[in-house]
C-alpha positions as CSV (number, residue, x, y, z in Angstrom):
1,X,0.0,0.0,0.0
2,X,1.6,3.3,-0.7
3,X,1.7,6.4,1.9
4,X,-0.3,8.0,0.1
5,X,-3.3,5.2,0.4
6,X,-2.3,5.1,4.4
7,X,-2.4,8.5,5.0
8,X,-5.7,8.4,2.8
9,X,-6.9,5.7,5.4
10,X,-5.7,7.5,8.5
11,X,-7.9,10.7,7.1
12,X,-11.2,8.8,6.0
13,X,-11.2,7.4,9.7
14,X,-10.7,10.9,11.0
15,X,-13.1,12.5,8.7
16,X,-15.3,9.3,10.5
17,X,-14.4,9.9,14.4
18,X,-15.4,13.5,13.2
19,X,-18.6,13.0,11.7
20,X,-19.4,10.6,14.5
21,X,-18.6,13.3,17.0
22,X,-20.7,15.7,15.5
23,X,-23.3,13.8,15.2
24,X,-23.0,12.8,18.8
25,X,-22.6,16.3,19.9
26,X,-26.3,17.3,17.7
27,X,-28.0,14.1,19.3
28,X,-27.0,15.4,23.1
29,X,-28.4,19.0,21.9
30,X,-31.7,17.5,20.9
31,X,-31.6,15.6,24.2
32,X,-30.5,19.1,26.2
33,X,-33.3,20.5,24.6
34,X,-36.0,18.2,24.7
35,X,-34.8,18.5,29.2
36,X,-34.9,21.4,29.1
37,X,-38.3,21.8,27.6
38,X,-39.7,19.3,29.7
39,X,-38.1,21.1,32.5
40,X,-39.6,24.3,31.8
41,X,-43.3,22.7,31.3
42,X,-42.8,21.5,34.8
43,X,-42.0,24.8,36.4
44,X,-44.9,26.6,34.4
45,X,-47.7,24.0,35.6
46,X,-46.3,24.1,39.2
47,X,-46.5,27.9,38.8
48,X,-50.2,27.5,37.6
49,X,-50.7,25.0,40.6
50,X,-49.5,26.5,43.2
51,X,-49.8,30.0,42.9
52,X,-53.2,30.0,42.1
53,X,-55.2,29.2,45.7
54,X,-58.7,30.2,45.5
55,X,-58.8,31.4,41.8
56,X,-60.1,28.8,39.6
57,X,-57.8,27.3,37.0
58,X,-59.0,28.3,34.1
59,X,-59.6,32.0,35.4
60,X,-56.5,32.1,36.6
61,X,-54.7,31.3,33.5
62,X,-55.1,35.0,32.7
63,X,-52.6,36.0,35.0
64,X,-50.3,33.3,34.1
65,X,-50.8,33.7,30.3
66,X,-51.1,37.5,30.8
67,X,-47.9,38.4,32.8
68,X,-45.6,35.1,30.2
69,X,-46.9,37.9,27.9
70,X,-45.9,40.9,30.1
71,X,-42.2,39.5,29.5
72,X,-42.4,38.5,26.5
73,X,-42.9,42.4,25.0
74,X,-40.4,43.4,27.1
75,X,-37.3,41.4,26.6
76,X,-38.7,41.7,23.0
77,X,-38.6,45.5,22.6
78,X,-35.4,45.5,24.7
79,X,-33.8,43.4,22.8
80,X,-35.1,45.2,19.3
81,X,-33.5,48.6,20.7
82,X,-30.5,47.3,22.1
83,X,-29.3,45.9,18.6
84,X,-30.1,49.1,17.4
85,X,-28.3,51.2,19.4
86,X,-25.6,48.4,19.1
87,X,-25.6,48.9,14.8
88,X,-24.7,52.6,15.4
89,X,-21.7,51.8,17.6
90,X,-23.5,52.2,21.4
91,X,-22.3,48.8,22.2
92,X,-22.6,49.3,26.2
93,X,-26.1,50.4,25.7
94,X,-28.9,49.0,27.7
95,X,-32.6,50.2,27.3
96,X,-33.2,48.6,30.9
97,X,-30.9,51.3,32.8
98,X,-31.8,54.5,30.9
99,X,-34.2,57.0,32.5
100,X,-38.2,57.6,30.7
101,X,-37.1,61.0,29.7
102,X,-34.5,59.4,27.1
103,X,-36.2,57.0,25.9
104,X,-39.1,59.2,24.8
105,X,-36.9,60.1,22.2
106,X,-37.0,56.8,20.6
107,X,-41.0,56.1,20.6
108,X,-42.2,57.1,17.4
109,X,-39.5,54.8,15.3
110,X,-39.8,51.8,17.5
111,X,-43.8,51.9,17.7
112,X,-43.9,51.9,14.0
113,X,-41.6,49.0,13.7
114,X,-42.9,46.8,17.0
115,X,-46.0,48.4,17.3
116,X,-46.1,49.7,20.7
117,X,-43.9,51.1,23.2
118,X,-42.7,50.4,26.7
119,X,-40.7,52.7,28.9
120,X,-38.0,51.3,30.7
121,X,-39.2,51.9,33.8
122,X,-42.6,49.7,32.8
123,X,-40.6,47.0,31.6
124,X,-41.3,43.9,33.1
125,X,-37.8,43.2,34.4
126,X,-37.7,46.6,36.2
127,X,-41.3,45.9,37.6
128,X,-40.1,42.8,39.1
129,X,-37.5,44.7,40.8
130,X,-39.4,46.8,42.6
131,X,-42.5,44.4,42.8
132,X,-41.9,43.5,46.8
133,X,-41.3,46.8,48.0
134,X,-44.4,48.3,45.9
135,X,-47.3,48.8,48.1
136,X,-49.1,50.2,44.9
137,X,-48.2,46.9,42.8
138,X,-51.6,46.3,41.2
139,X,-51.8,50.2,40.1
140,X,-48.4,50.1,38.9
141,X,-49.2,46.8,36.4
142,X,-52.7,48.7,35.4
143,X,-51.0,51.7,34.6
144,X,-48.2,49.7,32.5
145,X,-50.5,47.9,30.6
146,X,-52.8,51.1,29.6
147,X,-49.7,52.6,28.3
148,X,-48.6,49.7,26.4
149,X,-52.0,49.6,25.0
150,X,-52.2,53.4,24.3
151,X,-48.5,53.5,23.0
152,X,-50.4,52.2,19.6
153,X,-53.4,54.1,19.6
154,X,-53.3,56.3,16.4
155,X,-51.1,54.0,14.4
156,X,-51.3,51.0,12.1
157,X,-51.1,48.5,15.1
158,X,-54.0,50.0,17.2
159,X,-56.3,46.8,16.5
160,X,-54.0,44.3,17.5
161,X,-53.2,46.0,20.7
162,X,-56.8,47.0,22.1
163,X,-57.8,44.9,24.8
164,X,-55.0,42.9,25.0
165,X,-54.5,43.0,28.8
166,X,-58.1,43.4,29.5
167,X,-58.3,39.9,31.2
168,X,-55.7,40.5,33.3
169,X,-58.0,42.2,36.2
170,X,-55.1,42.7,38.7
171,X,-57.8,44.5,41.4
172,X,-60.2,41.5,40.9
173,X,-61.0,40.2,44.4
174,X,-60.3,36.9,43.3
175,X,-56.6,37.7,44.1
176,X,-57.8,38.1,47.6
177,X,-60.0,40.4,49.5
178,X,-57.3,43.3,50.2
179,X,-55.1,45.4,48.6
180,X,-52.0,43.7,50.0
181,X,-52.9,40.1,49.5
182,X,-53.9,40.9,46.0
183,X,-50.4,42.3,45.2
184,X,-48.9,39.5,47.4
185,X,-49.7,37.4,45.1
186,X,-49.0,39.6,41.9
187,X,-45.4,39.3,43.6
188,X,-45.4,35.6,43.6
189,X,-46.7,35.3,39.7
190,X,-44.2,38.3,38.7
191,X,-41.3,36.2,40.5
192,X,-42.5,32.6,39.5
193,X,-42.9,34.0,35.6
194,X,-39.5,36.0,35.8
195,X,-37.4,32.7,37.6
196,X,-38.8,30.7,34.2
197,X,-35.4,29.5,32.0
198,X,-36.7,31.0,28.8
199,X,-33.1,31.9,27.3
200,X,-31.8,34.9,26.6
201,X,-33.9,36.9,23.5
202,X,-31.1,37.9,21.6
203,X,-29.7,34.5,21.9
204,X,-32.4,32.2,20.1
205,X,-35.3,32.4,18.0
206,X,-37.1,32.4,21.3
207,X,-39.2,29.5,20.4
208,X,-39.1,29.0,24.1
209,X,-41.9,31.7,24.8
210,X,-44.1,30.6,22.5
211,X,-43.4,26.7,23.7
212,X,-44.0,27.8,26.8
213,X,-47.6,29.7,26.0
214,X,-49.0,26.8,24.1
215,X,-47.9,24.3,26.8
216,X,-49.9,26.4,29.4
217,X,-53.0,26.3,26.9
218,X,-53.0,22.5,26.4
219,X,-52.9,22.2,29.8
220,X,-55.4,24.3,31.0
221,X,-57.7,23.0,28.4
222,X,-57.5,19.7,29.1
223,X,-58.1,20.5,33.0
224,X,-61.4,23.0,31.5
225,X,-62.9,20.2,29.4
226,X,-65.1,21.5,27.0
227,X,-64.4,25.3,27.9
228,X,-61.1,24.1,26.5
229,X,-61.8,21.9,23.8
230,X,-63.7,25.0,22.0
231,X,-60.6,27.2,22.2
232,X,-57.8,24.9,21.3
233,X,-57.5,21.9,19.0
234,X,-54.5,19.6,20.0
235,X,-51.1,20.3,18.2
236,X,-50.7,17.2,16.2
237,X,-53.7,17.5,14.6
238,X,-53.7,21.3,14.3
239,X,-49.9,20.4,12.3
240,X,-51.8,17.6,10.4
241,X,-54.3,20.0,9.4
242,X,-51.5,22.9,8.2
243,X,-49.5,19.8,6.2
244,X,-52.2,19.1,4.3
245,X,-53.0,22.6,3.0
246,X,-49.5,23.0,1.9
247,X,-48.8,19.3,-0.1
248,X,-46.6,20.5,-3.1
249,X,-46.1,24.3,-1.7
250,X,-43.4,26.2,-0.5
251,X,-45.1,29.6,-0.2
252,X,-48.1,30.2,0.5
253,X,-49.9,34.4,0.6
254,X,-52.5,33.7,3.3
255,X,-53.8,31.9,5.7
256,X,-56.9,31.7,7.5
257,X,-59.2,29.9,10.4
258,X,-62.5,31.1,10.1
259,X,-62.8,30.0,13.7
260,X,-59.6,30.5,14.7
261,X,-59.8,30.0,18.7
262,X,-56.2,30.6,20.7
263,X,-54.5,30.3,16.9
264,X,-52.8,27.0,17.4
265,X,-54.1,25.9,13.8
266,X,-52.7,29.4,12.2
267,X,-49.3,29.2,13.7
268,X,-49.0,25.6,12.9
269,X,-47.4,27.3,9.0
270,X,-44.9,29.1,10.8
271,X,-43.7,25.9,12.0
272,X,-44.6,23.9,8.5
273,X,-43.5,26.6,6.2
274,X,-41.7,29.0,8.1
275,X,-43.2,32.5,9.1
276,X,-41.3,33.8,6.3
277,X,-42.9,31.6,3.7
278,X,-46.9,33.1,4.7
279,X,-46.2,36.2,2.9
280,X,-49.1,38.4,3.3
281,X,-49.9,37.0,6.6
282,X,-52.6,35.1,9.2
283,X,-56.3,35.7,9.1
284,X,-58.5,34.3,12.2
285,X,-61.8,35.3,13.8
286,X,-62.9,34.4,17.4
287,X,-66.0,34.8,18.6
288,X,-64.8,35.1,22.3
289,X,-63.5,37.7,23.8
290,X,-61.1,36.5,26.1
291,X,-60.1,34.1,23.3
292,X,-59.8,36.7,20.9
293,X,-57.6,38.2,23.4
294,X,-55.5,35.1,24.1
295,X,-55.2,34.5,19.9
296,X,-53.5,38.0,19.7
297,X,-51.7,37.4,22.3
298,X,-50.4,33.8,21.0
299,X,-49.1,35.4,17.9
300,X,-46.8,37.7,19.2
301,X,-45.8,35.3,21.7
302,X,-45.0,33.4,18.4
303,X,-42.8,36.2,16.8
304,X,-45.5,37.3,14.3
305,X,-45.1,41.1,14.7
306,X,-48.4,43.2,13.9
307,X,-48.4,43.9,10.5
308,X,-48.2,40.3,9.7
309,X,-51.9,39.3,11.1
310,X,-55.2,40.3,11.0
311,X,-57.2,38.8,14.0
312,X,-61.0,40.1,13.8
313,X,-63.6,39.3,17.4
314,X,-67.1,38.7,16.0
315,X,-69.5,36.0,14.7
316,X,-67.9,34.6,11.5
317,X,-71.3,33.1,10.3
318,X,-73.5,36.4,10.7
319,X,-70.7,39.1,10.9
320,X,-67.6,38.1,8.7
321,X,-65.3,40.5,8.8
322,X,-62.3,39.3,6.0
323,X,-64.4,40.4,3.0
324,X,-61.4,42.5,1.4
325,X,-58.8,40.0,2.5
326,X,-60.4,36.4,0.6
327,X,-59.6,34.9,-0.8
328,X,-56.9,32.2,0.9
329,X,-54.9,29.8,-0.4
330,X,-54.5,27.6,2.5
331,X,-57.7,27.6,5.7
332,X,-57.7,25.4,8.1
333,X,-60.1,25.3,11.1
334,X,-61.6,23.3,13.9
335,X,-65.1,25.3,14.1
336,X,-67.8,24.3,17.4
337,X,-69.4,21.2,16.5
338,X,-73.2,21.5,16.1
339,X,-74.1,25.0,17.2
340,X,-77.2,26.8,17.2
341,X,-77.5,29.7,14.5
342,X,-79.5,32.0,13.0
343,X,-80.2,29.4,9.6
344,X,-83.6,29.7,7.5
345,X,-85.1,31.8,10.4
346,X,-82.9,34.8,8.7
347,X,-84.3,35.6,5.4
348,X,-81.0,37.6,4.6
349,X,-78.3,34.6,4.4
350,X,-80.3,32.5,1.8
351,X,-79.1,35.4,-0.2
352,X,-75.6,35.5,1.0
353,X,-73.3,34.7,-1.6
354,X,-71.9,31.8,0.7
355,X,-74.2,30.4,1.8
356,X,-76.6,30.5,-1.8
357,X,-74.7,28.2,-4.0
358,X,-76.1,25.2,-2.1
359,X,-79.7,26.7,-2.3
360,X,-80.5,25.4,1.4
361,X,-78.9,26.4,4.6
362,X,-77.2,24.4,7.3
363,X,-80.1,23.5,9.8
364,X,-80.6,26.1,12.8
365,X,-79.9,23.6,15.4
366,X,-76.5,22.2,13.2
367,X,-74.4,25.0,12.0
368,X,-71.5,22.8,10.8
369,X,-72.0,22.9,7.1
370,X,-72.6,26.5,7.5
371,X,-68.9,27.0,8.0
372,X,-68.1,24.4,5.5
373,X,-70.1,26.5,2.7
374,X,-68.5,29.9,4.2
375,X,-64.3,28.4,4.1
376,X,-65.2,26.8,0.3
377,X,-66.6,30.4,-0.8
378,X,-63.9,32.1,0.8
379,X,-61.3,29.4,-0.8
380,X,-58.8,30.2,-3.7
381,X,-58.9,28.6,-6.7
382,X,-55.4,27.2,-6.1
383,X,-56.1,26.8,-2.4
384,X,-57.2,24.2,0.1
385,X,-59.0,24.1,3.0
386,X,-58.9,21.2,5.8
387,X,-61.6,21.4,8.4
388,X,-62.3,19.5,11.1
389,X,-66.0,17.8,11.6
390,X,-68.5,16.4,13.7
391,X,-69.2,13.2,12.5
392,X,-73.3,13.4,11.3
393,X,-72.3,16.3,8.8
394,X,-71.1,12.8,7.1
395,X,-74.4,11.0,7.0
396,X,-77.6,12.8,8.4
397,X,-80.0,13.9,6.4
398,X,-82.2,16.8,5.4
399,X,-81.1,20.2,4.9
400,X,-77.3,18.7,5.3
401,X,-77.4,15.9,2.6
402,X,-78.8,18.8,0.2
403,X,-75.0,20.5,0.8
404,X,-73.2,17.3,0.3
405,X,-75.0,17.1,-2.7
406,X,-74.3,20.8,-3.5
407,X,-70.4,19.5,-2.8
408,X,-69.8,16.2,-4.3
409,X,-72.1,17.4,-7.8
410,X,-69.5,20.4,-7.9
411,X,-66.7,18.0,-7.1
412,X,-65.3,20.6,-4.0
413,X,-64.8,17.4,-2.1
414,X,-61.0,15.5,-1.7
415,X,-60.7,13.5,0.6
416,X,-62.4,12.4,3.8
417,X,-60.4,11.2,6.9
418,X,-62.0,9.5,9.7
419,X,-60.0,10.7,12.9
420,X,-59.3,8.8,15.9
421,X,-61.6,8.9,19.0
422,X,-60.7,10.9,21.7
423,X,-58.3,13.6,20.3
424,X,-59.9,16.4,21.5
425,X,-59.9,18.3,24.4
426,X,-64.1,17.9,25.8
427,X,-65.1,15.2,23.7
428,X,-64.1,11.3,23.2
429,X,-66.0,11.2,19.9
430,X,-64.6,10.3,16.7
431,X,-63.8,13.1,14.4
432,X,-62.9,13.5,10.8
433,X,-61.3,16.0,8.2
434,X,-63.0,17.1,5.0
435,X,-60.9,18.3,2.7
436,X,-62.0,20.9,0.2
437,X,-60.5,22.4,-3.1
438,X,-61.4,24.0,-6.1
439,X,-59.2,22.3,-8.6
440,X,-59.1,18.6,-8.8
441,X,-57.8,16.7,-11.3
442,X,-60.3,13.6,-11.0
443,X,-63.8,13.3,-10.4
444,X,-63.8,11.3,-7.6
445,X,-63.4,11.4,-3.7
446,X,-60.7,9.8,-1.6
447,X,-61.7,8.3,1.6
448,X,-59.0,7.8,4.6
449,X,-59.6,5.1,7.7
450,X,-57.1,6.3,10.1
451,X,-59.2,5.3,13.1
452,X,-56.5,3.2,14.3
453,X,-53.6,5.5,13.6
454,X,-53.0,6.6,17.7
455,X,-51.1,5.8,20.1
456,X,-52.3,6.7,24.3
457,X,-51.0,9.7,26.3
458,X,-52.0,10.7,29.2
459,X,-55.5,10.3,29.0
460,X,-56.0,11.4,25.7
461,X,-55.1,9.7,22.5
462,X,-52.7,11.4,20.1
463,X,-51.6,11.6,16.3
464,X,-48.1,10.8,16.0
465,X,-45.3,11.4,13.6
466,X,-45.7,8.3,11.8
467,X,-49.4,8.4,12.2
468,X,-49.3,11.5,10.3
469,X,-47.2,10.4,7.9
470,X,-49.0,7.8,6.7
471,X,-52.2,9.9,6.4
472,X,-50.0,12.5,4.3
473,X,-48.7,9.3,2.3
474,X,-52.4,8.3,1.5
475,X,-53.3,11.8,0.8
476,X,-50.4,12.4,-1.5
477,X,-51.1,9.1,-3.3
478,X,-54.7,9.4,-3.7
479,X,-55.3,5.3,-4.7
480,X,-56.7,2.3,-2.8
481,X,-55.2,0.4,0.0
482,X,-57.0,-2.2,1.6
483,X,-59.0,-1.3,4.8
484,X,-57.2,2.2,4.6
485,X,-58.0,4.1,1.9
486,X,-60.2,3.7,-1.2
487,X,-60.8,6.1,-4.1
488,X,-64.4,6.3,-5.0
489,X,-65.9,8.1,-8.0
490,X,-69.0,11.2,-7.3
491,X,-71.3,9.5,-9.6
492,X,-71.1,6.1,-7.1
493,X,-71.5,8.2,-3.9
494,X,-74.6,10.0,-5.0
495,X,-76.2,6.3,-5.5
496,X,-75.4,6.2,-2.2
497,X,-77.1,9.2,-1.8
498,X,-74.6,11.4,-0.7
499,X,-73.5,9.7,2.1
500,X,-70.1,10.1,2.9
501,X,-68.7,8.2,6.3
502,X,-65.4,6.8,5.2
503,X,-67.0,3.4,6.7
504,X,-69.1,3.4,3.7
505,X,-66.5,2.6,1.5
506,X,-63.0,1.4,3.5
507,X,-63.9,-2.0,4.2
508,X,-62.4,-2.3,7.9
509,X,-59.9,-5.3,8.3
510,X,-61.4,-8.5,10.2
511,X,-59.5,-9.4,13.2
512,X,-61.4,-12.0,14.6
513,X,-59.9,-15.5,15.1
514,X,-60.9,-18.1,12.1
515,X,-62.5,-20.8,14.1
516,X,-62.6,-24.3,12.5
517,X,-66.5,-25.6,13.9
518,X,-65.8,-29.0,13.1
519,X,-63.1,-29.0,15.8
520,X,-65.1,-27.1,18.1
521,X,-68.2,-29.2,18.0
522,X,-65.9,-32.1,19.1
523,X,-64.6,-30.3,22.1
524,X,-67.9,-29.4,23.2
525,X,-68.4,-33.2,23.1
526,X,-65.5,-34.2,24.9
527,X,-66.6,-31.3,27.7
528,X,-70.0,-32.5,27.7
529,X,-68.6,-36.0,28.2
530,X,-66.7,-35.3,31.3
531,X,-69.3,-32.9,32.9
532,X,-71.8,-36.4,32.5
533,X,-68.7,-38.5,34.4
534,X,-68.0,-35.7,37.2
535,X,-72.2,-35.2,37.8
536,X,-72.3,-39.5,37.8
537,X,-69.1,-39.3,40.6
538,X,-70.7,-36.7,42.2
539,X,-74.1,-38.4,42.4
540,X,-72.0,-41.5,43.9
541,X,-70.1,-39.1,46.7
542,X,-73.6,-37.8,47.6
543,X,-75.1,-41.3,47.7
544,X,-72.6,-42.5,50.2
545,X,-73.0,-39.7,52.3
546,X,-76.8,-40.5,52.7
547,X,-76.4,-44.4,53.4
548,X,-73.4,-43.0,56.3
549,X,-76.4,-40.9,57.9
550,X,-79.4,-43.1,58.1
């Protein structure tokens, strides 16, 4: 072998040792992480548990959401005019230490770049300096928050900033009964929420906050049951939802959730695509207020600064307020199953050009297809939408099989997925997807059976990786595969009339043991024998017991 072919050798097995150390080095990071996420979920919930004493859980999520918020926008700002004054050569400068009176000077550029304005002496850091040795606490956070919120008023970002700390009641008696104990226990959430490891801000992306938020919401919505389930939809499924829109996309303009809730399903695409990649932006209405007020608050949390969403609060079936934004190329959206609304009993929607194509409305007790008819008129040509559904929208009939006429003649209908019982927070029923476009290269429908695609956590089931990945494969694919997925032509499911469970057509797989009856009728016989032997013995015993007594 020459030296060359040695030294060669000696190389490749270094190049080797190196790769293998680098890849060693980027598993122990993902494990670091993964502790130190798991870390910081534990230190938020013991926050939530054991700061909150007589305030209810779910009303005392304000405070804990609220002030995770509070921090948020303050190492966020800070961070935003430290760099600046860092990029003109200040590099000692800290926005934490200077005095009101010089950072006025700054207000105008920043608020029209962030889109509101803290003075240092407000910020959240500097609060929880002073928070033990201010008797006036509770005034000083009320005072900090209306100038947060009036820091905007006048300019672009005025919308997204109204209201925003309106939850956070920090005189509400259910704090406690005086002054003192109420800001006694301000101090403990202002501590608790400023002792949390979220990283430094100019260090990292600061996924960590918004982590951190939506951690808080899955939690508190599985403790609220249904209060919860109608404001967030489980992340798995809420990234299942955002993969499908985007099949075959890189970029997408806008996206949208006609019932948008806390936002999980809209900020899903910054984690899909990438913030970046949702040019124009994310659409949502919520007809809560303090969801509304949480939604906002989620994307900022989330590092979607205000020009870059457009969250309305109103009723999305009776007051839609994204007329001059549809329409979108992806929607996604988990709406309330089955609500009450105000259907044939308001002469002006028959006429409402969302609602008219199908010329019949979504029954007044069962507002499901209502929203179905409102995301497909608001859908792009181009686009997709991927909603989730209460089950009888499938099947039932009436008013609603008129629609899914209205649908599959039109051929708006993709696919259909049957979900997985209990996914979702509030109820263990089965679910399922419809998925809607406008283009379609077929004539036909695909129908999924992921049922069985779950595994248990906690005491929910859950979607995962591979579970979504082989509904995406079946999606993508779009042909049969036995007791999973079956493509069936329109003109066969209106023969049935226009009934479209996925159990209709997936044949599910039989799992029951073949049993030879042959075989079995013999053992019977040979059971029946020896129960006739044991009874004859047993007669026998009994017999001899009788003779013994007389």
């Amino acid at each position: 072998m020459a030296w060359t072919d040695v030294i060669g050798s000696i190389n490749n097995v270094g190049n080797h040792s190196k790769k293998h150390t680098q890849t060693k080095s980027t598993i122990q990071n993902i494990m670091t992480k993964e502790q130190e996420r798991d870390e910081l979920h534990r230190a938020i919930w013991q926050i939530a548990n054991d700061l909150r004493g007589s305030v209810d859980g779910w009303d005392f999520k304000s405070y804990v959401l609220g002030l995770l918020f509070y921090r948020f926008i303050s190492e966020n700002l800070t961070s935003y005019i430290n760099k600046e004054e860092q990029r003109t050569g200040n590099g000692n400068f800290d926005y934490t230490k200077i005095s009101d009176n010089d950072a006025e000077f700054g207000r105008a550029d920043t608020v029209k770049e962030k889109g509101f304005y803290i003075l240092p002496s407000g910020l959240f850091e500097n609060v929880k300096r002073n928070a033990k040795n201010d008797a006036n606490l509770n005034e000083t956070l009320s005072n900090v928050f209306k100038n947060i919120e009036n820091s905007a008023k006048g300019t672009d970002s005025e919308d997204d900033l109204k209201g925003l700390f309106d939850d956070i009641d920090v005189n509400s008696n259910k704090l406690g009964t005086t002054v003192q104990k109420r800001n006694e226990l301000l101090v403990k959430i202002i501590e608790a929420i400023g002792g949390l490891k979220l990283g430094d801000y100019q260090d990292n992306s600061n996924d960590t906050f918004g982590d951190a938020y939506e951690f808080l919401m899955t939690m508190y919505a599985s403790n609220a049951g249904k209060s919860g389930g109608e404001f967030f939809t489980p992340q798995e499924v809420s990234e299942l939802l955002a993969q499908i829109t985007v099949v075959g996309k890189k970029q997408v303009n806008k996206v949208y959730d006609p019932a948008c809730g806390s936002g999980s399903l809209l900020l899903k695409f910054a984690k899909v695509l990438g913030k970046e990649n949702v040019r124009q932006g994310f659409y949502g209405q919520e007809t809560s207020l303090t969801i509304y007020n949480l939604c906002r608050i989620n994307m900022f949390l989330h590092d979607i600064n205000y020009e870059k969403f457009d969250i309305a609060h109103g009723d999305t079936l009776l007051q839609p307020k994204h007329w001059d934004d549809e329409p979108f190329d992806c929607i996604v959206s988990n709406p309330p199953y089955s609500i009450k609304w105000d259907g044939d009993s308001n002469p002006l929607l028959i006429n409402d050009p969302r609602f008219s194509p199908a010329g019949v409305l979504a029954p007044k007790s069962k507002a499901d297809l209502a929203f179905t008819m409102h995301m497909l008129s608001w859908l792009s040509t181009s686009g997709t939408a991927a909603i989730v559904e209460f089950p009888g929208v499938l099947y039932r009939g009436g008013a609603e099989q008129k629609i899914r006429k209205y649908l599959i003649d039109n051929n708006y209908i993709d696919t259909v997925i049957q979900l997985p019982p209990d996914l979702f927070f509030g109820t263990s029923i089965a679910t399922c997807i419809i998925v809607l476009k406008k283009s379609k290269k077929d004539n036909a429908t695909l129908f999924i059976d992921a049922s069985a695609e779950f595994v248990r956590g906690g005491n929910k089931n859950k979607l995962t990786e591979a579970n979504r990945e082989k509904i995406l494969n079946a999606f993508v694919g779009r042909k049969d595969d036995v007791h999973f997925a079956k493509l069936v032509l329109n003109s066969d499911i209106a023969e049935n009339e226009y009934n479209i469970a996925v159990s209709s057509y997936v044949e599910q797989e039989n799992t029951t043991e073949e049993v030879d009856i042959l075989k079995l009728n013999a053992h019977i016989a040979e059971i029946v024998i020896r129960q006739n032997k044991l009874r004859t013995a047993i007669d026998a015993i009994v017999a001899d017991l009788e003779g013994d007594t007389i």
